[in-house]
Every structure is written in structure tokens, then in C-alpha cells.
MIDOSE-1310 file (N, C-alpha, C; in nm, 2 decimals, decimal comma, always signed):
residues 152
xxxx	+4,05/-24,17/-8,54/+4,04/-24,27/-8,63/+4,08/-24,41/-8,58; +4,19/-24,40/-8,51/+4,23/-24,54/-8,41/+4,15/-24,60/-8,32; +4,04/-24,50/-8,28/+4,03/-24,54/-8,16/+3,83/-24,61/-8,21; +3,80/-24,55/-8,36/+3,70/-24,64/-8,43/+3,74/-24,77/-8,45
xxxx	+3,89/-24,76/-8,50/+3,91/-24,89/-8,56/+3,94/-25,03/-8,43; +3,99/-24,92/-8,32/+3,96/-25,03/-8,26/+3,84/-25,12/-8,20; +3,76/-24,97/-8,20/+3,59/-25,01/-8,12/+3,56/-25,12/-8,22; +3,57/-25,09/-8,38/+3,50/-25,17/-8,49/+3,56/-25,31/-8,41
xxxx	+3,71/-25,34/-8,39/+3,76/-25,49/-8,39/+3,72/-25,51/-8,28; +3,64/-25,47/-8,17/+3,60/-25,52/-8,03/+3,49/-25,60/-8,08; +3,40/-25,46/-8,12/+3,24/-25,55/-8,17/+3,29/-25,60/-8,27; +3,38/-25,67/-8,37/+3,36/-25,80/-8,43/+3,38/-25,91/-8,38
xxxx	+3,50/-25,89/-8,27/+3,53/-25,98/-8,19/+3,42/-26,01/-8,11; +3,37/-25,98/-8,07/+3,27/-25,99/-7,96/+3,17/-26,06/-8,03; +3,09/-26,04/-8,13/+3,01/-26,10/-8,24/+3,05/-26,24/-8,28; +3,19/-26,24/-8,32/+3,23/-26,39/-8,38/+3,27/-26,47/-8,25
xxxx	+3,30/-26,42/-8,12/+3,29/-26,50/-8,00/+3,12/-26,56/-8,00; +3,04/-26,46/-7,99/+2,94/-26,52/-7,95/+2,86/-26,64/-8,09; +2,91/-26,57/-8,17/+2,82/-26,72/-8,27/+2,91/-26,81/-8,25; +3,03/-26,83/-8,23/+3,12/-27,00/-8,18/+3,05/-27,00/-8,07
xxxx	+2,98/-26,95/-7,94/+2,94/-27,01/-7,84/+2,81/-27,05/-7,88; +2,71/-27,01/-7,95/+2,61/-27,07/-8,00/+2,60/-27,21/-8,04; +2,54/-27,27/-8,09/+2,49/-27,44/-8,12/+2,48/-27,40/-8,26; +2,54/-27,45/-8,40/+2,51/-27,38/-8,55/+2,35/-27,40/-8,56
xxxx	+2,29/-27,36/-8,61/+2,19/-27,36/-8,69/+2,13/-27,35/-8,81; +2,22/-27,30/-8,88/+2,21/-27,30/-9,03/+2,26/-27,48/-9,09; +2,15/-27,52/-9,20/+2,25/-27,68/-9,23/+2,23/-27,65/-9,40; +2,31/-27,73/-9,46/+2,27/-27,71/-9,56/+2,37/-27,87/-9,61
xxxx	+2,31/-27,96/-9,71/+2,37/-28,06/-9,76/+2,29/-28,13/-9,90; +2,35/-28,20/-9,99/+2,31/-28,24/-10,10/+2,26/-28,41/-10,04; +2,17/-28,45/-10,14/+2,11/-28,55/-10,15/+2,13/-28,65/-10,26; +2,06/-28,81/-10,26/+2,06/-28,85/-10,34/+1,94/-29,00/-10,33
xxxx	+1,89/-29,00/-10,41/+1,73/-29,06/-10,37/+1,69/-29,16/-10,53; +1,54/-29,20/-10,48/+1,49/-29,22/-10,63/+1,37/-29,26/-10,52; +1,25/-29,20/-10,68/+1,15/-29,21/-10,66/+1,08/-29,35/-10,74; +0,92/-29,36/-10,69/+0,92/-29,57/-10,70/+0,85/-29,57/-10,85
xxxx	+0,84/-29,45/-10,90/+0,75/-29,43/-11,05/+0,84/-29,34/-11,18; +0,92/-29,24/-11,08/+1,01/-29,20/-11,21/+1,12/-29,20/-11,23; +1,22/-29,21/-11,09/+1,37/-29,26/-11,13/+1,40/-29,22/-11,08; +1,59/-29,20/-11,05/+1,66/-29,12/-10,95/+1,69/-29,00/-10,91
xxxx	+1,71/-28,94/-10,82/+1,73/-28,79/-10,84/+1,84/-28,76/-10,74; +1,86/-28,64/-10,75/+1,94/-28,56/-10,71/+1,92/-28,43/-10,64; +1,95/-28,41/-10,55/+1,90/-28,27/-10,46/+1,96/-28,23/-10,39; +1,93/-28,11/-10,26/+1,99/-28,04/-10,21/+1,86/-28,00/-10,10
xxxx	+1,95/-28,00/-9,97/+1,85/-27,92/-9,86/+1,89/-27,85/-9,79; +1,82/-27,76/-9,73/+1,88/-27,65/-9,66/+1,80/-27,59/-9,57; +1,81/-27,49/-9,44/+1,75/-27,48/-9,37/+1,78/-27,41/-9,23; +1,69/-27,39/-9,11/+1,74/-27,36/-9,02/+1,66/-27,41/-8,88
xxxx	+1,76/-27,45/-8,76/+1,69/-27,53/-8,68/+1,67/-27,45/-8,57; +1,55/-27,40/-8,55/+1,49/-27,29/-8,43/+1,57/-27,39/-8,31; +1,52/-27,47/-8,28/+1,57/-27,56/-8,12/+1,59/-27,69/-8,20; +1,62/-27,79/-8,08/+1,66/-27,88/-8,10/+1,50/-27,99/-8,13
xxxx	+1,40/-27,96/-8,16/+1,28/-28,04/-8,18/+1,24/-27,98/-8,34; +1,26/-27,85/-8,35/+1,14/-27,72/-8,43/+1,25/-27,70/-8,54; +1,26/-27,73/-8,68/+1,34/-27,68/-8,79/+1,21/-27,63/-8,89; +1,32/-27,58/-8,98/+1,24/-27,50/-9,13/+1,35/-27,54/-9,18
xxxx	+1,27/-27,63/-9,34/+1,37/-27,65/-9,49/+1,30/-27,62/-9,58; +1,40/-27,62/-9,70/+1,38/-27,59/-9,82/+1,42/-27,71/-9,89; +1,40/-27,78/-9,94/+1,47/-27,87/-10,04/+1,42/-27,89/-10,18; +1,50/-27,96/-10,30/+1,51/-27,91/-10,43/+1,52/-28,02/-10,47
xxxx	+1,47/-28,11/-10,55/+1,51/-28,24/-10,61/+1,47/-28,22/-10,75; +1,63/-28,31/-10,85/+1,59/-28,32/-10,98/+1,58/-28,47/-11,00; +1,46/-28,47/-11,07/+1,42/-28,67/-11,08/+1,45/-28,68/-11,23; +1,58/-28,77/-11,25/+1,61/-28,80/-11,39/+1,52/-28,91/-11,47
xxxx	+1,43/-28,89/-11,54/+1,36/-28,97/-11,62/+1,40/-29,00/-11,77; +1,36/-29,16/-11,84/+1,42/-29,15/-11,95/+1,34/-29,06/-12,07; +1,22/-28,99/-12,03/+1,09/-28,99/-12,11/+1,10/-28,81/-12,04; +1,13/-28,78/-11,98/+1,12/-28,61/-11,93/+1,18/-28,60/-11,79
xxxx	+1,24/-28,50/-11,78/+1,29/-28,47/-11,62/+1,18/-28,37/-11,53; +1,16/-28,40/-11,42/+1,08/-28,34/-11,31/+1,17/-28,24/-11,17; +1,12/-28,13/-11,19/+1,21/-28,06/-11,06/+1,08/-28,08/-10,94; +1,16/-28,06/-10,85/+1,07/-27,99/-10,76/+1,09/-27,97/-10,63
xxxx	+1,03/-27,86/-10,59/+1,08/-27,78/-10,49/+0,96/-27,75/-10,40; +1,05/-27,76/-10,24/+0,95/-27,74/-10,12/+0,99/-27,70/-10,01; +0,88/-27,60/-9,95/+0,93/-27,60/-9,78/+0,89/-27,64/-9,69; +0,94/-27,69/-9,59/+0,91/-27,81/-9,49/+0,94/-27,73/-9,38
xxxx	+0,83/-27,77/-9,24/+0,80/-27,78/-9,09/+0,89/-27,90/-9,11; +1,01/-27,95/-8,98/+1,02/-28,07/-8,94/+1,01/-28,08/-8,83; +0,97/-28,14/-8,74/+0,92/-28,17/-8,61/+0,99/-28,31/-8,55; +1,14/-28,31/-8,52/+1,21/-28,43/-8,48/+1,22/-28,42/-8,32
xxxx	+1,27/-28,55/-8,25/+1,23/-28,55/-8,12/+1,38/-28,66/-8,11; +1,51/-28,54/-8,06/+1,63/-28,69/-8,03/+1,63/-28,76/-7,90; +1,66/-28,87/-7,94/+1,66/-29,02/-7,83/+1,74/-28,97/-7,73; +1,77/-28,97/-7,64/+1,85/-28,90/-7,50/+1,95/-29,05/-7,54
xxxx	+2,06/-29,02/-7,50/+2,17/-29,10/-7,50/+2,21/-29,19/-7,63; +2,18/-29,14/-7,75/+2,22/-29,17/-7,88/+2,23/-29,09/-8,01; +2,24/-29,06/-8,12/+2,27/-28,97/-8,22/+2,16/-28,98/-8,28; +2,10/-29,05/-8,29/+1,94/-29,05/-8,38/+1,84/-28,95/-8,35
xxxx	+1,83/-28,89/-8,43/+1,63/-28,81/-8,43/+1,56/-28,86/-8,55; +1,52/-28,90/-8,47/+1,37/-28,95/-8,62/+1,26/-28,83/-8,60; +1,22/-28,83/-8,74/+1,18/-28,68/-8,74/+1,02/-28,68/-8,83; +0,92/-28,62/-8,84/+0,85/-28,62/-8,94/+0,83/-28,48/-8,99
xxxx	+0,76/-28,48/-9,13/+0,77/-28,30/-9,19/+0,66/-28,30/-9,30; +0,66/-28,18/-9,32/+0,51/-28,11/-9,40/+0,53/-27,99/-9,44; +0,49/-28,00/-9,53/+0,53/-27,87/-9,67/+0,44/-27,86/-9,75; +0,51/-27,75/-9,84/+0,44/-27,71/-9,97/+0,49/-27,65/-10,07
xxxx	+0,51/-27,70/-10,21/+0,62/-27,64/-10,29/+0,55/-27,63/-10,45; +0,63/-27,67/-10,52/+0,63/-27,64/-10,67/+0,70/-27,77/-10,76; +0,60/-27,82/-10,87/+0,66/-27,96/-10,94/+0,69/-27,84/-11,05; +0,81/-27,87/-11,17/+0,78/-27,88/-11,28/+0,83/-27,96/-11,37
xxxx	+0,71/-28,00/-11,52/+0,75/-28,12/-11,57/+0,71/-28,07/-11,71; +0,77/-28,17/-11,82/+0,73/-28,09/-11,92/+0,58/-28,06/-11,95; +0,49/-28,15/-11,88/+0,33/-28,18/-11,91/+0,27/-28,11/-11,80; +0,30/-28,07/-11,69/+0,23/-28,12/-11,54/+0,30/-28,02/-11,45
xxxx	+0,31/-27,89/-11,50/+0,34/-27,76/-11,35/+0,23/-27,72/-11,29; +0,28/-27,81/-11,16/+0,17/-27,80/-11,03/+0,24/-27,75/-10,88; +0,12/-27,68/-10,82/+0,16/-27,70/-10,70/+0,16/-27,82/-10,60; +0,19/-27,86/-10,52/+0,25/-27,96/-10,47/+0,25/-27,95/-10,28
xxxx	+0,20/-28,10/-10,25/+0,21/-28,09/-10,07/+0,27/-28,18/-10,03; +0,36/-28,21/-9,97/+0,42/-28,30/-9,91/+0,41/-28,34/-9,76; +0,42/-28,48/-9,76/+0,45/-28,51/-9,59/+0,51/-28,67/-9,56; +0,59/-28,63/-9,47/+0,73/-28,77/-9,50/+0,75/-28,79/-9,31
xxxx	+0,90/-28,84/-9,32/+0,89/-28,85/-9,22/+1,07/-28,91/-9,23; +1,15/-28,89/-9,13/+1,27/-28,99/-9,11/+1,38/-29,00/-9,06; +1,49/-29,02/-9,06/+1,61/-29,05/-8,94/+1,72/-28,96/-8,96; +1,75/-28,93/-8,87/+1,88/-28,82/-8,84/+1,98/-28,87/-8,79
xxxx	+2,10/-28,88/-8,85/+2,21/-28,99/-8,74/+2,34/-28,91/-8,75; +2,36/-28,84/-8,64/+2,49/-28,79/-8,63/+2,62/-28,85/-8,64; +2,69/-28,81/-8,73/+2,79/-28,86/-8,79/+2,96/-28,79/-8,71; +2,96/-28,68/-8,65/+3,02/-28,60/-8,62/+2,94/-28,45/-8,56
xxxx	+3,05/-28,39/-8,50/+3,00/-28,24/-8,45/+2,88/-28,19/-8,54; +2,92/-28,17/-8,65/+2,89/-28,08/-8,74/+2,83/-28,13/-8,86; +2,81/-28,29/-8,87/+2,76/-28,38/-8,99/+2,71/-28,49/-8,96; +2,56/-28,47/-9,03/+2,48/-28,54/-9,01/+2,40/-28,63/-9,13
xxxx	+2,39/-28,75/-9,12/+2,36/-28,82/-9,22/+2,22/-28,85/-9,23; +2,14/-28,81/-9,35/+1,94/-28,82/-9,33/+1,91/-28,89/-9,43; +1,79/-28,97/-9,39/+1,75/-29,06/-9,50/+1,59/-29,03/-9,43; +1,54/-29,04/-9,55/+1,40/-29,00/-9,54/+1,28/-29,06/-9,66
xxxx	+1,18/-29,03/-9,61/+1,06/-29,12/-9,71/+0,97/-28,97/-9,71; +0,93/-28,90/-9,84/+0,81/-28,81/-9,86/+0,73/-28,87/-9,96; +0,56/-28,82/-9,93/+0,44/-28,84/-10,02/+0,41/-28,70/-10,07; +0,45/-28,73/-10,25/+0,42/-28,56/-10,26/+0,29/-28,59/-10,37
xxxx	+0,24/-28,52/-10,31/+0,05/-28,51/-10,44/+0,04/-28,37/-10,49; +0,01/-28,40/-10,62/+0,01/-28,29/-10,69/-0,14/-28,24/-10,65; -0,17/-28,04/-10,70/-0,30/-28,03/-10,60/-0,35/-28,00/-10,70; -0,32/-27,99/-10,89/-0,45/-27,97/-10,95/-0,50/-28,08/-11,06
xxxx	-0,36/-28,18/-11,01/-0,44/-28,34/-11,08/-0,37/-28,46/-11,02; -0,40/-28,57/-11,02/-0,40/-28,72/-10,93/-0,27/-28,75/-10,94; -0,18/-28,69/-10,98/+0,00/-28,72/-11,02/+0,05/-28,71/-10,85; +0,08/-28,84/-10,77/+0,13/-28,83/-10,68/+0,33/-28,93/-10,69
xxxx	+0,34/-28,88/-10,58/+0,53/-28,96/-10,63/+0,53/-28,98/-10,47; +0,62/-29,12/-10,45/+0,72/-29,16/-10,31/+0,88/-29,10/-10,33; +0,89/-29,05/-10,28/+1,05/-29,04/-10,29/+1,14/-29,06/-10,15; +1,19/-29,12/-10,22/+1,29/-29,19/-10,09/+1,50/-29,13/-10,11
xxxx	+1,54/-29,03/-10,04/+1,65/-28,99/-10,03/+1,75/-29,00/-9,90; +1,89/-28,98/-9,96/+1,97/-29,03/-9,84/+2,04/-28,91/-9,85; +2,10/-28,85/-9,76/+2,20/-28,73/-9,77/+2,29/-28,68/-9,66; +2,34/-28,59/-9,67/+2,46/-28,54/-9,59/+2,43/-28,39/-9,57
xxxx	+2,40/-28,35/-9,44/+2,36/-28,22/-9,39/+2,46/-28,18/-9,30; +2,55/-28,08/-9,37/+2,65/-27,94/-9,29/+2,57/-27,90/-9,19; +2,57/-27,87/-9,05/+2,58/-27,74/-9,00/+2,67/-27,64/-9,00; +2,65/-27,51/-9,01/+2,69/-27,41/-9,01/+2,65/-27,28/-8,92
């Protein structure tokens, strides 16, 4: 039984050695934006960055209106390219997600584009511009958000 318990503490040790030598990949951070037709919102993104060019997200925005609130939700390709000798990656992205409104649950495509400025090791600050068009009627929205992305 000792000699499990110690095998178990090698391979965890061994395991949580190697994800601290890794680069994080996992990010996850809240947002805060407003769009140029319904109002401000609030969100959350999240995601995971294959290499340093090639990510996958998910993000979630609630757009506070005085007349109805709008969610909506998407997954994003981002395709950023960082400047060699500075903390910036400007990035662009394309997706596809889900609106809902009290009038108008649609599916939804998006594509944006915008800046990555590392803040520290581990935090990064994003501001970005998406075009989202709705795909079964003319309802399109700008949304413009600023946020704070964890690695993990």
C-alpha cells in the first residue's frame, strides 16, 4: 500500500511539474463594452490558445437595453500575429453563435478584429471591435469591448 502511495505522489508530481513548465493556455476573463444601437453590456470570454498565432473562444455578452435586454453568445477562430519586441498582438476573429431577444432568437455570425496588450505574465488586457448579423433577418450590431484575460 506504501509503495502505491508513493508511485501515485511521483506521477502527480511529475504531472504538476510538467504543466508549470508549459506556457498556460487556458484564459478566461470578463468584459465590458457597448454596442452603437443598443447599449452597454457586459461579458465574459474564455478559451484556449493552441500556439502563439492559433486560439479558440467562446464569449457571452449581456447588452443592457432600456426597451429589452439581448444575450448573446459565440465561438470564435482568432488568428493574432505578436510584434517581436513588444507586448501587443493585434488579432482578427470569426465565429458563430446564438442572439437572444425578447422579439428576435437568431442565429448569428460574427467577425471583428483587435489588440492584445500584455499587462503582466499572466494578464492581459483586450479591446476589440465585432460585426455580428443576424442570419434569419437584417438585425445587425457593432460591438465594441474592453477586458481582462487570465491565463491559466
Amino acid at each position: 500500500m506504501k509503495k502505491l502511495a508513493v508511485i501515485v505522489s511521483m506521477v502527480a508530481m511529475a504531472i504538476a511539474g510538467t504543466a508549470n513548465a508549459q506556457d498556460k493556455k487556458w484564459f478566461a476573463g470578463p468584459t465590458l463594452g457597448s454596442t452603437w444601437t443598443q447599449g452597454s453590456n457586459l461579458g465574459f470570454d474564455g478559451g484556449y490558445q493552441l500556439n502563439k498565432y492559433l486560439g479558440f473562444e467562446t464569449t457571452y455578452d449581456h447588452v443592457f437595453n432600456a426597451a429589452n435586454a439581448i444575450d448573446l453568445a459565440a465561438a470564435n477562430v482568432v488568428a493574432g500575429y505578436p510584434i517581436e519586441g513588444t507586448k501587443v498582438t493585434p488579432y482578427a476573429l470569426v465565429g458563430l453563435g446564438y442572439q437572444w431577444q425578447w422579439n428576435a432568437n437568431q442565429g448569428v455570425w460574427n467577425v471583428g478584429g483587435g489588440l492584445k496588450v500584455d499587462l503582466a505574465k499572466d494578464v492581459v488586457l483586450d479591446a476589440r471591435y465585432r460585426y455580428v448579423q443576424g442570419m434569419w433577418n437584417v438585425q445587425n450590431e457593432n460591438v465594441v469591448t474592453v477586458g481582462t484575460i487570465f491565463k491559466f
